[in-house]
VOPA-547816 format. One line per field, with one value per residue (C-alpha): residue in three letters; residue number from 1; z, x, y. Coordinates in Angstrom, 2 decimals. Layout:
type	(ALA  ...)
seq	(NUM  ...)
up	(Z  ...)
east	(X  ...)
north	(Y  ...)
***
This chain:
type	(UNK  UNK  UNK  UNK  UNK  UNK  UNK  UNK  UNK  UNK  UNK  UNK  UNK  UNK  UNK  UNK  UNK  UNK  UNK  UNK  UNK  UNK  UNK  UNK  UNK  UNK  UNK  UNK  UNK  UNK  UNK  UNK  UNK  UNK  UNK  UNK  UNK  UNK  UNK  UNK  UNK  UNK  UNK  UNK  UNK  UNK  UNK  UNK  UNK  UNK  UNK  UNK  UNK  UNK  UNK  UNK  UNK  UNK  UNK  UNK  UNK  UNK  UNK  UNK  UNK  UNK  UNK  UNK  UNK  UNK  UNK  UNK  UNK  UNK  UNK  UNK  UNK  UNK  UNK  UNK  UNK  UNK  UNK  UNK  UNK  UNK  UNK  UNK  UNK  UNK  UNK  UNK  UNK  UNK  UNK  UNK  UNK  UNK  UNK  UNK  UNK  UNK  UNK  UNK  UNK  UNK  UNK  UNK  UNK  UNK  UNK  UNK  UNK  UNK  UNK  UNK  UNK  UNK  UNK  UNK  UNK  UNK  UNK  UNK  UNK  UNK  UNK  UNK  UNK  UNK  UNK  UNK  UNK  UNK  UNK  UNK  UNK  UNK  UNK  UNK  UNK  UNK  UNK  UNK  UNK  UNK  UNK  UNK  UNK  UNK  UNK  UNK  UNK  UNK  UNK  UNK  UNK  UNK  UNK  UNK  UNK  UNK  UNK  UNK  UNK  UNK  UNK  UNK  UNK  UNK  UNK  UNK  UNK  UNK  UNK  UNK  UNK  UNK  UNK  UNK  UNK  UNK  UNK  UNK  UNK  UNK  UNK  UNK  UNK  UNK  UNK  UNK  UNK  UNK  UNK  UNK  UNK  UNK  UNK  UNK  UNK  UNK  UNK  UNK  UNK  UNK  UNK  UNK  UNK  UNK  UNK  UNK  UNK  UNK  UNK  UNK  UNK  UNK  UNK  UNK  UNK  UNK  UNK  UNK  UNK  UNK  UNK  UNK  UNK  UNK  UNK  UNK  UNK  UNK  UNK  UNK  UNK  UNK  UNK  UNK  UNK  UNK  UNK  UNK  UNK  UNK  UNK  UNK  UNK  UNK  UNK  UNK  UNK  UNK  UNK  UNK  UNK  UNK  UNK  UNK  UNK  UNK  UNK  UNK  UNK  UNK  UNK  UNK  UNK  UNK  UNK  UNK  UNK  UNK  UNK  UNK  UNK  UNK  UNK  UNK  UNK  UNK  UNK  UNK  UNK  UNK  UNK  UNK  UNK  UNK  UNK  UNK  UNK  UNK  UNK  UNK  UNK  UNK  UNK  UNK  UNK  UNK  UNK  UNK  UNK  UNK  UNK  UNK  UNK  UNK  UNK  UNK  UNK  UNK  UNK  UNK  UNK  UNK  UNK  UNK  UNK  UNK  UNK  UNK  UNK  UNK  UNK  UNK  UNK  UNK  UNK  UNK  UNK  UNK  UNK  UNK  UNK  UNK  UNK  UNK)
seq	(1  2  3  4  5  6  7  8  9  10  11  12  13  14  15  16  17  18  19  20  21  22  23  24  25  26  27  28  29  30  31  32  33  34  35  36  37  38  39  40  41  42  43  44  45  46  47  48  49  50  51  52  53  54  55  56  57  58  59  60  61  62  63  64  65  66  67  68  69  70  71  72  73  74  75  76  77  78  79  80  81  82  83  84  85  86  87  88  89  90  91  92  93  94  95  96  97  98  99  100  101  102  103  104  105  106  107  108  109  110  111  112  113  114  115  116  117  118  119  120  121  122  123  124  125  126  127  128  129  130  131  132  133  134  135  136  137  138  139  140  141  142  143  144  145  146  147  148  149  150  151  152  153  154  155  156  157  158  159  160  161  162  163  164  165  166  167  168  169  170  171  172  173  174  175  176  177  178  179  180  181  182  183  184  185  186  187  188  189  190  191  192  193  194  195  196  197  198  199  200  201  202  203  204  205  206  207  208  209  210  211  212  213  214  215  216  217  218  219  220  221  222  223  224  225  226  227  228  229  230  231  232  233  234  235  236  237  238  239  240  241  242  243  244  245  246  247  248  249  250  251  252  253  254  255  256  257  258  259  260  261  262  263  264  265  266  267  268  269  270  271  272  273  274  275  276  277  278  279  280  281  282  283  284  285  286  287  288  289  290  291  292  293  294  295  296  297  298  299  300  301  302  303  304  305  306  307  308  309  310  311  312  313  314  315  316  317  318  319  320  321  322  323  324  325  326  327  328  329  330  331  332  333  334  335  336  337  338  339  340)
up	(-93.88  -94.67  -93.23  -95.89  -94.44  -96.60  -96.81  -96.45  -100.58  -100.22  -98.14  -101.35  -100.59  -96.91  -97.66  -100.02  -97.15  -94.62  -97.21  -97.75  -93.77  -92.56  -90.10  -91.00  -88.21  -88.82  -86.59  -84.38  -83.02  -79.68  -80.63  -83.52  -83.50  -85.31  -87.34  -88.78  -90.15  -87.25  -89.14  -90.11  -87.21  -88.45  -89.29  -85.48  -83.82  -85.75  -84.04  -80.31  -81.97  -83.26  -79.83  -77.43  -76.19  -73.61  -75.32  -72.69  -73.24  -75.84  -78.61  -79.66  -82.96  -84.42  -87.06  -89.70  -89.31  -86.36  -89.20  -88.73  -85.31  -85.56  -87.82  -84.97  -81.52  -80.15  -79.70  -79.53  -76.11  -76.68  -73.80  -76.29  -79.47  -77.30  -76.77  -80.62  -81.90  -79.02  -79.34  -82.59  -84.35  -81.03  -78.29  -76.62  -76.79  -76.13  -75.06  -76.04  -76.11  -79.43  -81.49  -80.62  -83.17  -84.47  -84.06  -82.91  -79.31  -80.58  -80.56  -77.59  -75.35  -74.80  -73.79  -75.23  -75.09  -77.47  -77.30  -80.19  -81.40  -84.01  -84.12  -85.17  -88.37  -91.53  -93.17  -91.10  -91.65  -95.30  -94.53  -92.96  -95.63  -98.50  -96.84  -96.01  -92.74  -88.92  -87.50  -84.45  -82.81  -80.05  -79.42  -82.03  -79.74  -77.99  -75.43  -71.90  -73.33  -73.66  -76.23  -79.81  -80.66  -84.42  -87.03  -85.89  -82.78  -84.23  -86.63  -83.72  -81.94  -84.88  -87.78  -89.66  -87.99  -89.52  -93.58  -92.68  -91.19  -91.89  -91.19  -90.70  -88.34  -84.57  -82.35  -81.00  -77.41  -76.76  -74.37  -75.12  -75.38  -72.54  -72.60  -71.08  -70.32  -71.54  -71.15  -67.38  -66.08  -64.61  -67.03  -65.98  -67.11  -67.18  -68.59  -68.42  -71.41  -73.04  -72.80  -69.23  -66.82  -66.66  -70.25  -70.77  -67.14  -68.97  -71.66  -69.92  -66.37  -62.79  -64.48  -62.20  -62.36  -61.97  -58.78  -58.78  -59.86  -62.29  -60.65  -61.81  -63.76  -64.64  -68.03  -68.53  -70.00  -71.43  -72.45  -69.87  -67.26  -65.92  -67.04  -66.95  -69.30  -70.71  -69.10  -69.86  -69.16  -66.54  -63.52  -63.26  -59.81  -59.56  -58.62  -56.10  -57.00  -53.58  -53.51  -53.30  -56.09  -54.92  -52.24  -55.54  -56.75  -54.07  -54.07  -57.71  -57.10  -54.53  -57.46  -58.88  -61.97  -64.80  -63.80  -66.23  -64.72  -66.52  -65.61  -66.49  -67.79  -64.62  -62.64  -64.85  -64.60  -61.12  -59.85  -59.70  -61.17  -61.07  -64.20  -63.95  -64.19  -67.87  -68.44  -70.38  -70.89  -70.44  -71.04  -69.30  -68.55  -68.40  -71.83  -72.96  -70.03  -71.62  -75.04  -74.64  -71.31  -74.04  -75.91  -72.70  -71.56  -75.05  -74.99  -71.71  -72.94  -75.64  -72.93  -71.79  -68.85  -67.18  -64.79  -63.12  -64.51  -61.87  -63.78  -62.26  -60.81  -61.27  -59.44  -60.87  -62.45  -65.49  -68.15  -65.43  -64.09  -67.40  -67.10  -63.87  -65.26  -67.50  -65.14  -61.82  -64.36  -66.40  -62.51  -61.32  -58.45  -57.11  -56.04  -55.02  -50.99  -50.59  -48.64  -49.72)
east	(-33.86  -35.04  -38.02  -40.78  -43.42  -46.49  -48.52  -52.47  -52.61  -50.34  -52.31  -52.50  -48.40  -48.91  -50.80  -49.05  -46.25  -48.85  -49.26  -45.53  -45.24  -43.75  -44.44  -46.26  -46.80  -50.42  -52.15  -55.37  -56.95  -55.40  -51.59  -49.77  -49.81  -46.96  -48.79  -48.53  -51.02  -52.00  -52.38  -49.21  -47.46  -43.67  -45.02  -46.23  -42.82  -41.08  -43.45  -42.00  -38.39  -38.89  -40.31  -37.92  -41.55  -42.25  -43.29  -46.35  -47.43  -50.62  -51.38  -54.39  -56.16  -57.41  -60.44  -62.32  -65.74  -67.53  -67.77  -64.18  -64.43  -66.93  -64.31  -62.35  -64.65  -66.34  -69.06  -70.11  -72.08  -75.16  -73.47  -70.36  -72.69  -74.39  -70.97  -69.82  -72.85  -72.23  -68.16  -67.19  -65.34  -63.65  -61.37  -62.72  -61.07  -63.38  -61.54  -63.68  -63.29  -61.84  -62.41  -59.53  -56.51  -58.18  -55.20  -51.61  -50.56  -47.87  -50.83  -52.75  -49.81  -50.95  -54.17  -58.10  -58.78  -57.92  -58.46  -60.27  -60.27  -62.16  -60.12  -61.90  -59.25  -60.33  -56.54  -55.94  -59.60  -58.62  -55.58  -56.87  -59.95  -57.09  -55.10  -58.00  -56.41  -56.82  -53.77  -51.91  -51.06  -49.26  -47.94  -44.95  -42.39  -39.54  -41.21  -41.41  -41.05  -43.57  -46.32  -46.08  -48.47  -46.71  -45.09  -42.06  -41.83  -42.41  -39.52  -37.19  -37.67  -37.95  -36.25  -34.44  -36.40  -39.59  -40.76  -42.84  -45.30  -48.39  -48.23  -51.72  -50.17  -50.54  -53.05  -56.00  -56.45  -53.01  -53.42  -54.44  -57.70  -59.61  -59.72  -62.68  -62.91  -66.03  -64.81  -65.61  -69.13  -68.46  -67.20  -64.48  -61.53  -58.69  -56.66  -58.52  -58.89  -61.00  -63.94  -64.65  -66.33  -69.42  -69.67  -69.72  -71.66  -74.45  -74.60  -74.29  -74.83  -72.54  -68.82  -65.24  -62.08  -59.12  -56.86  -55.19  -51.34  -50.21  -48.18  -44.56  -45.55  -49.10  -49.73  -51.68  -54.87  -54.26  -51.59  -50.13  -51.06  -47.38  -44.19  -42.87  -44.25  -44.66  -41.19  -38.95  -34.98  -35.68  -37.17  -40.62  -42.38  -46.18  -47.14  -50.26  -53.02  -53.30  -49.22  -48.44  -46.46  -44.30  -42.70  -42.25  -40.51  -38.19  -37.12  -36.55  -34.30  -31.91  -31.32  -27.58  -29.46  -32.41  -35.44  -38.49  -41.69  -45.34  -48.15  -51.19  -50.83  -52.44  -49.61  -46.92  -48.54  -49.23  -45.57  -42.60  -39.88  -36.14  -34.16  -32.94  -36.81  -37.82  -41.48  -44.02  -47.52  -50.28  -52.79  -55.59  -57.77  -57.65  -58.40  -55.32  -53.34  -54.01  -53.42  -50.14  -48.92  -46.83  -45.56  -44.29  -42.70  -40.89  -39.68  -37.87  -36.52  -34.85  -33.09  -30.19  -29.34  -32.74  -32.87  -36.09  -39.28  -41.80  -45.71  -48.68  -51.39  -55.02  -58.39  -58.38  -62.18  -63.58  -60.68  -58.52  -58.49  -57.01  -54.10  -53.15  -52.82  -50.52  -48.70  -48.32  -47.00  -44.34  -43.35  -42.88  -45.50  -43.20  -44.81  -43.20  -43.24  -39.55  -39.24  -38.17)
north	(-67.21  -63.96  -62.84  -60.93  -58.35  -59.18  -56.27  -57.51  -57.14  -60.30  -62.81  -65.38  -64.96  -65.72  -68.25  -70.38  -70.08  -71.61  -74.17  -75.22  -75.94  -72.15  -70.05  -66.65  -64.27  -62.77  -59.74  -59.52  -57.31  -58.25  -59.35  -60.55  -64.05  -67.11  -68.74  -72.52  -74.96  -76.42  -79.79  -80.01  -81.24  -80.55  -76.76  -76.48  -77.73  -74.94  -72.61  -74.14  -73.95  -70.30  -69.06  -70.85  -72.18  -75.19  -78.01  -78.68  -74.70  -75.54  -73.77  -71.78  -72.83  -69.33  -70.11  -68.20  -69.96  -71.96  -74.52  -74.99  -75.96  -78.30  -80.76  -80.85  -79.95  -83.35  -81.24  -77.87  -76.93  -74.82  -72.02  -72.42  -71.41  -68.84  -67.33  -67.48  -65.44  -62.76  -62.52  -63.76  -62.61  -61.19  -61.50  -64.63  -68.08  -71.04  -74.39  -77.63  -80.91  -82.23  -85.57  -87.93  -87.55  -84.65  -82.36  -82.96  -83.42  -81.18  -78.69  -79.50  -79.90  -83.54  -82.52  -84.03  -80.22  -77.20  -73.66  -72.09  -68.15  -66.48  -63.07  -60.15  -58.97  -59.44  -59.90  -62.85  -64.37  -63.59  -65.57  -68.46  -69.30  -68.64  -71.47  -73.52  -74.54  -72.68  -72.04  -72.26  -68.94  -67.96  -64.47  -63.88  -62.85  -64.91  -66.87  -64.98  -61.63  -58.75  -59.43  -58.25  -55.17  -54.38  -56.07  -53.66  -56.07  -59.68  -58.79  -57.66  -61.16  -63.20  -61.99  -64.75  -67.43  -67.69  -67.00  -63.65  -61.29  -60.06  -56.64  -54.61  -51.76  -51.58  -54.51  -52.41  -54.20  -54.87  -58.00  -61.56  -62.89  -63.94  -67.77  -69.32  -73.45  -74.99  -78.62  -79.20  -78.71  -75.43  -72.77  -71.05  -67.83  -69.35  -66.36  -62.84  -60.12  -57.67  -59.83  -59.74  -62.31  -60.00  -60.12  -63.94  -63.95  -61.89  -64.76  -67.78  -67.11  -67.64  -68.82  -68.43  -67.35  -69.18  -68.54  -71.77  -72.24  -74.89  -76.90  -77.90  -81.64  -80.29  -79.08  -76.24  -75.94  -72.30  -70.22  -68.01  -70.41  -71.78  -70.33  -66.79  -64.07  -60.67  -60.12  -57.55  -57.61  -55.42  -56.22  -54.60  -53.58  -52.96  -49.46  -49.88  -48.05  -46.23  -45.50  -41.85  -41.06  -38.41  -41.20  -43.05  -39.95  -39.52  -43.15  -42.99  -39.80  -41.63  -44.51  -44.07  -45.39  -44.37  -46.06  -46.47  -45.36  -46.17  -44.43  -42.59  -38.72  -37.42  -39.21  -38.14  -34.40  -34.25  -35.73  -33.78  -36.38  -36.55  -36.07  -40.20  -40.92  -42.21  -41.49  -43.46  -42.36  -45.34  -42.80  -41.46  -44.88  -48.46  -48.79  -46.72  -48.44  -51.96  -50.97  -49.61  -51.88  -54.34  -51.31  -49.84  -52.71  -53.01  -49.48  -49.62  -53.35  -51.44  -49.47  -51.46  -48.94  -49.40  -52.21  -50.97  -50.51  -49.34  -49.49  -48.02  -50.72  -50.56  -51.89  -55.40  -55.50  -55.72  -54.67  -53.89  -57.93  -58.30  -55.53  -56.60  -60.69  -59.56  -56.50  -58.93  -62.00  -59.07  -58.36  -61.97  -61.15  -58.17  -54.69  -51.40  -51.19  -49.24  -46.65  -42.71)
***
């Protein structure tokens, strides 16, 4: 198929393709998403097929109204509602308990839970009431790779496979929602972003952040949770945020190959690097750092002759915990310790 980039004066178009059961990539303020009806279960298998994505991996429901998640949320918890009026529309997603057959196992990954966004961009809340339907979204890239932060990247990974894109220019976060679990007694992040646990903490009160791994036959409660992500073809190494960049330097000079480095623009100013180095800015803060972290990773995954991306680490707090999710997972766990 071929796919269309609607501009957002065609959302009735993207719409009417939501309607007929395809799969219309749509933007947030975070990262483009793949969007399907998520009550139409065919529509929301094509969205596994298109992504290459684990069938147990479930889906977020992304909403224009809390109306909307009350015909499908068992209930809504008064530290839930609390959390709507403060964040949405935003980059929070709230997982509740749902009324049984509600939605799809195909969209809750088996699960009597489902995640629930209220994205803070008007085209795709323009999008959503014109189809009268919330939709399933999970980042539109192939599954495992680095996040899409354009339409220029959903249409590199999934060009031909779904009907079209929403295109509204570049995300402005640049990393996934944080997704916090209101379906136990104890609230909890189970994936961190831009709204940080000090944030929801001054809301709500004491809430925790989840250390533990998913284990092999569990099935995840969150996106992001279990399988390999945000990973380019290279292998990426975590810069520690006490390393001394010139022994990064020299090691990088002895390499009989280019190696990508990311860091900030004081790093890149203040190191002398070697003419196989490949620079790319993150900017000057962790603000900067997150927002471009996906395009970085892209960039050097365009580069077929770098096999080494080395990305500069920050204190993981606040936005930073967020960064660092996303870094460590890109790197598989793996920081730079070699020597000069």
């Amino acid at each position: 198929m071929e796919t269309k980039i609607f501009s957002t004066n065609e959302i009735k178009e993207a719409a009417e393709a939501i309607n007929a059961g395809k799969l219309v990539a749509f933007p947030t303020e975070t990262v483009y998403g793949l969007g399907a009806d998520a009550t139409n279960e065919t529509a929301v298998k094509q969205v596994y097929a298109a992504k290459g994505r684990p069938s147990d991996n479930p889906l977020i429901v992304h909403v224009s109204s809390v109306t909307m998640v009350e015909q499908y949320a068992a209930e809504i918890p008064d530290q839930a509602r609390a959390l709507m009026a403060k964040f949405w529309p935003g980059s929070l997603t709230i997982i509740l308990k749902i009324k049984p057959g509600s939605l799809s196992k195909t969209v809750t990954g088996g699960l009597t839970t489902v995640a629930f966004r209220f994205p803070a961009c008007q085209p795709t809340l323009d999008l959503i009431s014109t189809a009268g339907v919330p939709l399933v979204g999970p980042s539109a890239n192939t599954s495992g790779k680095p996040s899409p932060t354009t339409a220029q990247h959903v249409y590199h990974d999934l060009n031909g496979k779904i009907a079209g894109i929403l295109d509204n220019g570049p995300t402005k976060v640049g990393v996934e929602s944080t997704v916090l679990d209101l379906s136990t007694d104890q609230p909890v992040i189970l994936r961190p972003g831009a709204v940080t646990k000090a944030d929801i903490e001054a809301v709500i009160g004491s809430i925790e952040l989840n250390h533990r791994k998913v284990k092999a036959n569990e099935i995840p409660k969150a996106p992001g949770m279990k399988y390999k992500h945000y990973a380019p073809n290279a292998q990426v190494y975590v810069v520690d945020p006490a390393t001394d960049w010139q022994v990064v330097s020299e090691w990088v000079a002895k390499q009989p190959e280019q190696v990508g480095i990311m860091a900030k623009d004081s790093t890149l100013k203040t190191t002398k690097f070697p003419a196989n180095a490949v620079l790319f800015s993150i900017g000057d803060d962790i603000k900067s750092a997150t927002h471009l972290l996906f395009d970085g990773l892209r960039e050097f995954d365009n580069q077929p002759a770098i096999k080494i991306i080395l990305a500069q680490g920050f204190v993981a707090t606040g936005l930073g915990a967020a960064y660092m999710n996303r870094l460590n997972k890109s790197a598989g766990g793996c920081h730079f310790d070699f020597k000069a």
